[in-house]
C-alpha positions as CSV (number, residue, x, y, z in Angstrom):
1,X,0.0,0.0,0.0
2,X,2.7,2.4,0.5
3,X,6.4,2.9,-0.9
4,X,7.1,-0.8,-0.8
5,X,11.0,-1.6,-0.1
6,X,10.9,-5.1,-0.1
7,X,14.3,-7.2,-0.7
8,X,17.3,-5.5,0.9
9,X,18.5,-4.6,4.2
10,X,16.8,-1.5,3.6
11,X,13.4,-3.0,3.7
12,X,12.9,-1.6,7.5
13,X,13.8,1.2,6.2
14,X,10.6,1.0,3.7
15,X,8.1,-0.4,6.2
16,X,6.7,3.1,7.5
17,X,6.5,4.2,3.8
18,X,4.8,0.8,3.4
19,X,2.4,1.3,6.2
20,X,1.6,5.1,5.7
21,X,1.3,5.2,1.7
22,X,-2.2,6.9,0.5
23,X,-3.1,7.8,3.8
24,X,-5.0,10.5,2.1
25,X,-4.5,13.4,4.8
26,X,-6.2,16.8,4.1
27,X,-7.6,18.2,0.6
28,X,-10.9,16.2,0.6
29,X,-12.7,16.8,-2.3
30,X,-12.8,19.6,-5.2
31,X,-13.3,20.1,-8.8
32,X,-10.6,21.0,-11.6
33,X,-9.5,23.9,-10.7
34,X,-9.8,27.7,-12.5
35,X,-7.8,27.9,-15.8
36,X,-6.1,24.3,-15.8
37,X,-6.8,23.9,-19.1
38,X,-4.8,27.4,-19.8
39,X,-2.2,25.9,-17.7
40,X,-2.2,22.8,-19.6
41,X,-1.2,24.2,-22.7
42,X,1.4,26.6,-21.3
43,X,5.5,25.3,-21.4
44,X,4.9,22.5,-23.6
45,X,8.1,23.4,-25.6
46,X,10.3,24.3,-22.4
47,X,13.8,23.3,-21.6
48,X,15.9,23.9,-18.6
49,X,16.5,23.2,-14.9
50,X,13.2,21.4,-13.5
51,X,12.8,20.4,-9.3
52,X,11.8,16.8,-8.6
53,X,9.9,16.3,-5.5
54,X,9.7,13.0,-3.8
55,X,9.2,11.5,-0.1
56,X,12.4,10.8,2.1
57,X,14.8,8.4,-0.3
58,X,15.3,6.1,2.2
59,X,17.3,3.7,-0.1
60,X,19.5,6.0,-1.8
61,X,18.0,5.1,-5.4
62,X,16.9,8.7,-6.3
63,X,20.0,10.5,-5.9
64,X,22.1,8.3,-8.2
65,X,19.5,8.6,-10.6
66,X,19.5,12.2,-10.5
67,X,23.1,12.5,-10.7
68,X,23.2,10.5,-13.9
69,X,20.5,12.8,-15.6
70,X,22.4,15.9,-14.5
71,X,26.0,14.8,-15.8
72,X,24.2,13.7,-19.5
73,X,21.8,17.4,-19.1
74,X,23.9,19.9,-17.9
75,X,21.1,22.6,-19.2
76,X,18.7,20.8,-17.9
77,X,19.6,19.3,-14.6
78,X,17.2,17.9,-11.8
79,X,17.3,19.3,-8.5
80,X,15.8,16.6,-5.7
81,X,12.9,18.3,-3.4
82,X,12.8,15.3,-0.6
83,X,10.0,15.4,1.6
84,X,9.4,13.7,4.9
85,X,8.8,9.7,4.9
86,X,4.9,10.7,6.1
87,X,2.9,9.9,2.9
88,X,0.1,12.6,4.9
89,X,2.3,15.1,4.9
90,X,3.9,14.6,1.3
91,X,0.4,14.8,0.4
92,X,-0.7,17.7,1.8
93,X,2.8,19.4,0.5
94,X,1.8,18.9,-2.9
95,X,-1.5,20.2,-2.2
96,X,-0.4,23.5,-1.0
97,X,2.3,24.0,-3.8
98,X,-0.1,23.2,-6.4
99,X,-3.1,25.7,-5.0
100,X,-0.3,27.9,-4.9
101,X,0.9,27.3,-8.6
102,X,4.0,26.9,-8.1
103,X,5.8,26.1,-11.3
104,X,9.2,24.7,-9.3
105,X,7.2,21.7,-8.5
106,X,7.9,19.9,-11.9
107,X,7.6,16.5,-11.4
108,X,6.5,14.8,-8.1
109,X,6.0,11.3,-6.8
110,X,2.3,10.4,-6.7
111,X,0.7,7.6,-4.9
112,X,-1.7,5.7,-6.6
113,X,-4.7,6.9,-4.7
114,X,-4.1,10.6,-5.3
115,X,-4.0,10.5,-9.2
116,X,-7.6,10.9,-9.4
117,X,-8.0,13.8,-6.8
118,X,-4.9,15.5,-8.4
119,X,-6.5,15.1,-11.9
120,X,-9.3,16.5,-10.9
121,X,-8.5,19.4,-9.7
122,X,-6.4,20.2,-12.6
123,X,-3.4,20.1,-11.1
124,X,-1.4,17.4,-13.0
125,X,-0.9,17.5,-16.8
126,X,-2.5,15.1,-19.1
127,X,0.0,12.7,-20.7
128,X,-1.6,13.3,-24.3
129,X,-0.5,14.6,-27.7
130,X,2.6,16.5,-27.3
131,X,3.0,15.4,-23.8
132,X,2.1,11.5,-24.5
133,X,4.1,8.4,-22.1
134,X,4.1,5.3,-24.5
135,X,3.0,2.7,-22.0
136,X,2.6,-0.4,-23.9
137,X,5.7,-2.2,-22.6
138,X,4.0,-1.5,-18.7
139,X,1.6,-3.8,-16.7
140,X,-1.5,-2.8,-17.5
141,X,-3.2,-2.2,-13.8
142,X,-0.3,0.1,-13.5
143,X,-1.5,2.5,-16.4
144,X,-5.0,1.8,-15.1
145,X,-3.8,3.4,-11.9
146,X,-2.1,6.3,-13.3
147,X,-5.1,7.3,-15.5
148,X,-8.8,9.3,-14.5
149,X,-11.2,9.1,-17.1
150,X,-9.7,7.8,-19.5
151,X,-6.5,9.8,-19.8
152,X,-3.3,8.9,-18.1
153,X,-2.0,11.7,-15.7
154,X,1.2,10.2,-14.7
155,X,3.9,7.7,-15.3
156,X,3.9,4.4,-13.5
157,X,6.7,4.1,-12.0
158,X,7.1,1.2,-9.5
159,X,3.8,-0.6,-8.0
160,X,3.2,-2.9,-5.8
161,X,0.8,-6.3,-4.8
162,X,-0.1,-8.6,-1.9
163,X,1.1,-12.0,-1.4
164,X,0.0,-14.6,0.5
165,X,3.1,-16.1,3.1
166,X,2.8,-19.7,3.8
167,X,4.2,-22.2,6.1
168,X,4.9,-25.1,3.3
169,X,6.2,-27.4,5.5
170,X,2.8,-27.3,7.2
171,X,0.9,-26.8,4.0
172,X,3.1,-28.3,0.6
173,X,0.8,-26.4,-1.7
174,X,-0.9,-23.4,-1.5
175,X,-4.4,-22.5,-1.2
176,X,-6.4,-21.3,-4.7
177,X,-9.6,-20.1,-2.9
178,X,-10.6,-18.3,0.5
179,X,-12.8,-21.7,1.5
180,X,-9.9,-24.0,0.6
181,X,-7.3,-21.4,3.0
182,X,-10.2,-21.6,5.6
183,X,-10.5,-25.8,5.2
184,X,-6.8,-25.6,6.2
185,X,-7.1,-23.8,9.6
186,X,-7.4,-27.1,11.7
187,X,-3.7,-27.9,10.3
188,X,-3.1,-24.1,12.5
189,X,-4.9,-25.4,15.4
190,X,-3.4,-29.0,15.9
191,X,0.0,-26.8,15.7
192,X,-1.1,-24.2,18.0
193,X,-1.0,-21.8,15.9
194,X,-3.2,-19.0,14.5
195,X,-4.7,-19.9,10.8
196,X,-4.6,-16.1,9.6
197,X,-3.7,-12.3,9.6
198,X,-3.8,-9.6,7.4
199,X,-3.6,-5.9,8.4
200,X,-7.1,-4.9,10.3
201,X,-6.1,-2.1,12.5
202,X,-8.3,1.1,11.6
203,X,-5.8,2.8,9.4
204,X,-4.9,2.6,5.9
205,X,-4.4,-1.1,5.6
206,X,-7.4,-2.0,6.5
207,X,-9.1,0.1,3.5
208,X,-6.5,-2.1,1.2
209,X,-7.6,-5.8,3.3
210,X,-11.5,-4.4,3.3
211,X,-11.2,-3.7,-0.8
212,X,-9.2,-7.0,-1.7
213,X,-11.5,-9.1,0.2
214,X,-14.8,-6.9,-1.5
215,X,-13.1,-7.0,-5.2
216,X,-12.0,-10.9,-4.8
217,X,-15.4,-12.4,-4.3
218,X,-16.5,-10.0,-7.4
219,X,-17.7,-7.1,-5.4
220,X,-16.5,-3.4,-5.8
221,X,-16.5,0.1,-3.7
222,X,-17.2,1.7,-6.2
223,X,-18.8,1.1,-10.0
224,X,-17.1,2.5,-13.1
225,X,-18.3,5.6,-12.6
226,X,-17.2,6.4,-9.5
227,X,-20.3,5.7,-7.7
228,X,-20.3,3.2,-4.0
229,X,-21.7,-0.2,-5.2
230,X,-21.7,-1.9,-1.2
231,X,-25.5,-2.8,-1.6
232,X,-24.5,-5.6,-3.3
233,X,-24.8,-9.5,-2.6
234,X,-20.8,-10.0,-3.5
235,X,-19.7,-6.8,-1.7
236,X,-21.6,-8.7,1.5
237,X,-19.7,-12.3,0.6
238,X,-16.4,-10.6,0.2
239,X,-16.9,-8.4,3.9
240,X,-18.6,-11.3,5.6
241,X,-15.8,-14.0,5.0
242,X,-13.4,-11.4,7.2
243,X,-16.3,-11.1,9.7
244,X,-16.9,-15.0,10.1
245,X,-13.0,-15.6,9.9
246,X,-12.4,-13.3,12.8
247,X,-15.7,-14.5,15.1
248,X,-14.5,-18.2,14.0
249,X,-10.8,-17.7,15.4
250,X,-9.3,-18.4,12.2
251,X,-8.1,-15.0,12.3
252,X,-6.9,-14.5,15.9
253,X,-8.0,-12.2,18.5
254,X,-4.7,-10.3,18.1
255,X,-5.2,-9.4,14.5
256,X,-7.8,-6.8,14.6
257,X,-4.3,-4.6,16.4
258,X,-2.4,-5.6,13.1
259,X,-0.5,-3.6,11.1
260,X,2.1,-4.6,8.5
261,X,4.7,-4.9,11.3
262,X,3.0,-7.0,13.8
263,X,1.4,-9.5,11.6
264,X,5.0,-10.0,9.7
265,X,6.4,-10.4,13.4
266,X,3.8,-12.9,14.3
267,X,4.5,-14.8,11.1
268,X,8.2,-14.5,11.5
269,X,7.6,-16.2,15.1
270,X,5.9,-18.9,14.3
271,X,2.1,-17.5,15.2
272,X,0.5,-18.0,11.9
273,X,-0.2,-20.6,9.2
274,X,-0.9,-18.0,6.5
275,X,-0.1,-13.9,6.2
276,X,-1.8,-11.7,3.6
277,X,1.3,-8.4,3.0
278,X,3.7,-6.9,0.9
279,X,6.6,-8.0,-1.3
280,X,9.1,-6.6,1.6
281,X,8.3,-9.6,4.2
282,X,10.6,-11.8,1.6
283,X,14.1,-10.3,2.7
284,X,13.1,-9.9,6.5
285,X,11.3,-13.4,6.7
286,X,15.0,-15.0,5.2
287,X,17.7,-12.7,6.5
288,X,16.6,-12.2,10.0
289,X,18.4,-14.3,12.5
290,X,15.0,-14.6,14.8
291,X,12.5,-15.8,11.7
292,X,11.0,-19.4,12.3
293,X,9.9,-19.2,8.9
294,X,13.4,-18.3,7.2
295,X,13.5,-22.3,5.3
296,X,9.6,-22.8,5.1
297,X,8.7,-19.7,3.6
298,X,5.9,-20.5,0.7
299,X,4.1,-17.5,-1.8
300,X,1.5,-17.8,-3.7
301,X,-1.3,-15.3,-5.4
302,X,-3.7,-14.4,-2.8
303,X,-6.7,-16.5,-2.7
304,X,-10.4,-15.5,-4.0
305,X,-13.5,-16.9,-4.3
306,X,-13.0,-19.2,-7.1
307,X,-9.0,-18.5,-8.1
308,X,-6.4,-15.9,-7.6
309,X,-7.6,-13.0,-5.2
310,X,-7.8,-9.1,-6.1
311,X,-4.9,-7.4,-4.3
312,X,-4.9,-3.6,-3.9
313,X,-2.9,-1.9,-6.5
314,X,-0.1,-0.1,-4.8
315,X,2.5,2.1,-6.1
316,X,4.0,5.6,-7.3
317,X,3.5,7.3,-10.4
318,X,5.5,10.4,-11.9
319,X,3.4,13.4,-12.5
320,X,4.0,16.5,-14.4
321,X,2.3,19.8,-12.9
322,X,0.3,21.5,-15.5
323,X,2.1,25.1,-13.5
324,X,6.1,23.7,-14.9
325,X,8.0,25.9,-17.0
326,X,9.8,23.5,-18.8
327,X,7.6,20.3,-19.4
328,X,10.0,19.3,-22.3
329,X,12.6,18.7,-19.8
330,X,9.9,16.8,-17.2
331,X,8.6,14.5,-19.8
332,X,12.1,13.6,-20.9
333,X,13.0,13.1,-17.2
334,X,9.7,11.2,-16.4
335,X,10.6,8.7,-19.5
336,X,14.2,8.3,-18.0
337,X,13.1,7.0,-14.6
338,X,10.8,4.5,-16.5
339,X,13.2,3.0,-18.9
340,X,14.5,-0.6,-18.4
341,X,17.8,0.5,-17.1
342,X,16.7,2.1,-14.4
343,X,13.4,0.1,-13.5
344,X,16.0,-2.6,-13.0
345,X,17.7,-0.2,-10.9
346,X,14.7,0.4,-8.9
347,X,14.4,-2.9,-8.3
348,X,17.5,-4.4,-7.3
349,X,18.7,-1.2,-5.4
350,X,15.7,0.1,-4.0
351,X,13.6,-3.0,-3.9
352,X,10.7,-1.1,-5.3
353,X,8.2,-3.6,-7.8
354,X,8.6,-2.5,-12.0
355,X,6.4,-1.4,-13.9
356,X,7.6,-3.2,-16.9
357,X,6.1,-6.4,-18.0
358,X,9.7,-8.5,-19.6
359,X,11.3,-7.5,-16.3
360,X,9.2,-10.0,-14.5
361,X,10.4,-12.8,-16.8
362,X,14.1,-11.4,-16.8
363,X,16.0,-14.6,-15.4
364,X,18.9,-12.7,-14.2
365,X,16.4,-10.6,-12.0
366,X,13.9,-13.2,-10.8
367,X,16.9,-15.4,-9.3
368,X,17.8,-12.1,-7.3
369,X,14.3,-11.6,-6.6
370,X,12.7,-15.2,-6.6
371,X,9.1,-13.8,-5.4
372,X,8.8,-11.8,-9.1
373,X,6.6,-14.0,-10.8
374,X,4.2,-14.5,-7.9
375,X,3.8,-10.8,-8.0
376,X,3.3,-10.4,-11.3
377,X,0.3,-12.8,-11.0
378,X,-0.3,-10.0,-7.9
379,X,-0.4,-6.9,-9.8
380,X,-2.3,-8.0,-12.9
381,X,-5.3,-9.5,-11.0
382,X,-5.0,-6.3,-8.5
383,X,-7.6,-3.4,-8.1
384,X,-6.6,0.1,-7.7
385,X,-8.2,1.2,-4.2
386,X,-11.6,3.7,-5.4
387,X,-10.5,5.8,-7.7
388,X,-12.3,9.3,-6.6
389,X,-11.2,12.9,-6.0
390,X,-12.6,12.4,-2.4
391,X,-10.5,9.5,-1.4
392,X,-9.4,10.8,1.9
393,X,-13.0,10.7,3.0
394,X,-13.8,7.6,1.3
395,X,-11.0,5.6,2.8
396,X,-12.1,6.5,6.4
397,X,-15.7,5.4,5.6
398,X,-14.1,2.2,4.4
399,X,-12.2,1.9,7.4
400,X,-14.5,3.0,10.4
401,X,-17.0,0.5,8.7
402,X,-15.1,-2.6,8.6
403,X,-13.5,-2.5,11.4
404,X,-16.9,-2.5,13.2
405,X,-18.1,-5.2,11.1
406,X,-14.8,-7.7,11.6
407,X,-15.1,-6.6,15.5
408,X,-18.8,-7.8,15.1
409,X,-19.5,-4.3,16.5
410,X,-22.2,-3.6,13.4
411,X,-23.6,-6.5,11.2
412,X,-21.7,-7.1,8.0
413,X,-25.3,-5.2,6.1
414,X,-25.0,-2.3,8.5
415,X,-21.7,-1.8,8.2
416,X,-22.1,-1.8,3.9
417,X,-24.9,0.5,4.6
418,X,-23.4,3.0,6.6
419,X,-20.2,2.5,4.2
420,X,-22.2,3.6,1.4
421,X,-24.0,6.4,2.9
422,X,-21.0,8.1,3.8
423,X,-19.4,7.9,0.5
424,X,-22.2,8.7,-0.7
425,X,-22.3,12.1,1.3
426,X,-18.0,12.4,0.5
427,X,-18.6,12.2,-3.0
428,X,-21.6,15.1,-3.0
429,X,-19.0,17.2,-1.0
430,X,-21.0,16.7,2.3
């Protein structure tokens, strides 16, 4: 869900990034803002100097990158903007430089979620005409991602999916479907053991557990035009096989407290059979001295209701503000940090997931990064969380409602009711 850093050392590093990505924070809703069109047709020519803006680089890929650009463009070198590692306050930095217009925010890193919000308030330029990203080399829910109706607004550049962690000594192969993962909890309980975990604290994670559970028994948050869709018999499967799961046992007391971190150290221990997170558990689970799980570790595709689960879509994109002087120079740049050079770089050095479909069949990489091709299978069955303008608010409703509904606090068709009535109200500017 957030900027994933999943294979190297520096994968601690990457788990706050991971755990706070698309929080949302301020901005709520809005419409495209004054003269963005005028704006959108201003600079298209420009060269020279542009500013980059990105959250903290915790894994030192962004710098080297930079400094390559600058010695090959030394009339139209990058200067790094970092921002803090608090995906809440990246996005509300971007906000206030953009309502400000301020054309020294060239290009910025985007989270998934705030494409659409961005988009629509006219704030990033459309990747179109002169401006347009050739993306048929990239995994397609990636584009998807980067696009509001219709038209793509930024440049994938590294995304992300869940995985499912197993114990394959417990379990040699790996469940397909949600009822074949629960039919294995009594191989949990005659080992003392909890069956399974996810992330269902009330924060962001819980919006991307909620969706992928919705989405992989064929429901939706919201329909292709943007509108909730939780009065729905699938949206009440999908929600009710959490509820049942959790009053069951099969997911454990403990796990309506977890966040990426705990459930990962519970798995790590010993505690669970089976662990719904990111691509970073790999390195952790293997390398660290304390993991019980370091020579049993299984991955699969996360399980639905009749085959391969919907994971949330995570992710950053590359956008261009429609304010830049010099959008030559940005689309150039934007192009550079998506070709296969450095998308390789991205992954082996920063341990951040490419956007580029051969990468995930390059041999060379995959024996580096052995969990590849399950992610692959990840990130093209994967769902982008709702795509709206009003996502902040949307993602709380999401939130505040299943939690209630996994605690057993509201039943599974009060909690979709209430769910849809508040996006309902977000999405009217309420």
């Amino acid at each position: 869900m957030k900027t994933p850093k999943f294979l190297l050392p520096v994968a601690t590093a990457g788990v706050l990034a991971l755990t706070l990505s698309a929080c949302g924070g301020g901005g709520g809703g809005g419409t495209t803002g004054g003269n963005a069109g005028g704006d959108a047709a201003q600079g298209l020519e420009g060269r020279g100097p542009i500013t980059y803006v990105q959250g903290k680089d915790n894994s030192n890929v962004v710098r080297p990158l930079i400094e390559k650009w600058n010695a090959a463009h030394p009339n139209e070198k990058v200067t790094f903007k970092e921002q803090t590692d608090q995906a809440d306050q990246q996005h509300d930095d971007l906000v206030q430089n953009y309502q400000a217009k301020n054309a020294n925010y060239d290009v910025a890193s985007v989270d998934v979620v705030w494409t659409a919000e961005f988009a629509a308030k006219g704030w990033l330029q459309p990747l179109k005409d002169k401006m347009a990203l050739d993306t048929a080399a990239m995994l397609k829910p990636t584009v998807d991602s980067a696009s509001y109706k219709g038209t793509l607004y930024a440049a994938p550049v590294s995304s992300d999916g869940g995985i499912l962690y197993y114990r394959k000594d417990l379990v040699p192969t790996a469940p397909k479907t949600w009822d074949e993962m629960m039919g294995m909890c009594s191989v949990a309980k005659a080992n003392n053991m909890g069956c399974f975990a996810g992330q269902y604290a009330k924060y962001e994670g819980l919006t991307v557990n909620a969706s992928e559970a919705i989405n992989s028994f064929d429901g939706s948050v919201l329909d292709k035009d943007g509108k909730p869709s939780l009065n729905s018999p699938a949206a009440k499967e999908g929600l009710s096989a959490l509820a049942k799961a959790y009053a069951d046992g099969n997911i454990p007391k403990e796990g309506i407290t977890f966040q990426e971190e705990q459930g990962r150290q519970a798995f790590q221990d010993g505690k669970l059979l089976f662990h719904r997170n990111w691509p970073y558990l790999y390195n952790l689970a293997t390398t660290e001295g304390s993991s019980k799980v370091k020579d049993v570790l299984g991955m699969a595709a996360l399980p639905g209701k009749s085959g391969p689960g919907a994971s949330s879509l995570g992710g950053h994109s590359a956008a261009i503000s429609v304010y830049s002087k010099n959008k030559a120079t940005a689309l150039d740049f934007v192009k550079f940090l998506v070709n296969e050079e450095n998308q390789k770089f991205f992954a082996t050095q920063g341990s951040l997931a490419p956007v580029l479909t051969s990468l995930y069949g390059d041999q060379a990489l995959v024996a580096k990064l052995p969990y590849l091709p399950v992610l692959k299978t990840s990130i093209e069955n994967a769902v982008p969380r709702p795509v709206t303008p009003f996502y902040p608010a949307v993602t709380k409703a999401i939130q505040e409602n299943a939690y209630a509904a996994i605690k057993g606090e509201k039943t599974v068709d009060a909690a979709l009711s209430d769910m849809q009535k508040s996006i309902e109200s977000a999405s009217a500017g309420q």
